[in-house]
MARBAFI-265700 format. One record per residue (C-alpha): residue in three letters; x, z, y negated. Coordinates in steps of 0.2 Angstrom, whole numbers, plus 2048, in hexadecimal, padded with zeros to 3 digits. Each point is the difference from the previous one (the first is absolute). Last residue first. Layout:
<rs>
ALAXZY;...
</rs>
This chain:
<rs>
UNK88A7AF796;UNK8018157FF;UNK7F1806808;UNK8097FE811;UNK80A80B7FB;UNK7FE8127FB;UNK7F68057F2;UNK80680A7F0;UNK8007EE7F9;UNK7ED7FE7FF;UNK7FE8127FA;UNK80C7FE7F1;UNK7F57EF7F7;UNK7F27FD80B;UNK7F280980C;UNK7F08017F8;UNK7F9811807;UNK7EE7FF807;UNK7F480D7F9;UNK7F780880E;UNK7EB803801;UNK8017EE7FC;UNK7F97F9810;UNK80E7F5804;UNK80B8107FD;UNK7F780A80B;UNK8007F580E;UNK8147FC7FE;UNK804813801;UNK7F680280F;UNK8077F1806;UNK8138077FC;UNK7F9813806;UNK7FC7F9813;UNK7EF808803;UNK7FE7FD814;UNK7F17F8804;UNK8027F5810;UNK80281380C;UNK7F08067F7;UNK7F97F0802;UNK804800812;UNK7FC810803;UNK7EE7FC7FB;UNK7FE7F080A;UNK80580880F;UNK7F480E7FD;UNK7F37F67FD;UNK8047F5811;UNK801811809;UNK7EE8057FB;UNK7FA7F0800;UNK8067FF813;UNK7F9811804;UNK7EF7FC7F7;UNK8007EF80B;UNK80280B810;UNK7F380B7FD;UNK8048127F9;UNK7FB81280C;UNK8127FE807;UNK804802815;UNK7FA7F1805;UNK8067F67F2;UNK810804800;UNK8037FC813;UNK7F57EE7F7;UNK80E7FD7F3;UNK80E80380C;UNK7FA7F380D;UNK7FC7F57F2;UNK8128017F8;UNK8087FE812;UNK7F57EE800;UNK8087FC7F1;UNK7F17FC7F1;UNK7F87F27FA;UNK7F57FF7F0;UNK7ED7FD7FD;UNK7FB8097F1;UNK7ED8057FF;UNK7FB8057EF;UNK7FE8107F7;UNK7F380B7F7;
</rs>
């Protein structure tokens, strides 16, 4: 079940829209909650990309990875600006 959604649209967006209309077997709201779902979708997909550092940082905040204490040797074996 859905709701009705008022939204404005280009004039040459309707024009297009009701062409397609004529010649699909699907309404015009289920072409636009077609697109709109497809929109939405590719957009997440493009929003979620795995970066391994956050990856990484999840995991360790969950305790599936054990964090490493970083002193001693491994502090000094960075570059600058760590050094203050």
């Amino acid at each position: 079940m859905g709701r009705r959604v008022n939204f404005y649209l280009d004039d040459d967006l309707i024009e297009a829209l009701n062409q397609h209309t004529q010649v699909s077997p699907l309404s015009r709201s289920e072409i636009v909650a077609i697109a709109l779902r497809r929109l939405l979708r590719d957009e997440r997909r493009r929003v979620h990309v795995d970066v391994p550092a956050t990856e990484m940082a999840r995991r360790i905040a969950a305790g599936e990875l054990p964090s490493r204490r970083l002193d001693g040797p491994r502090l000094r074996a960075l570059p600058p600006p760590w050094e203050n």
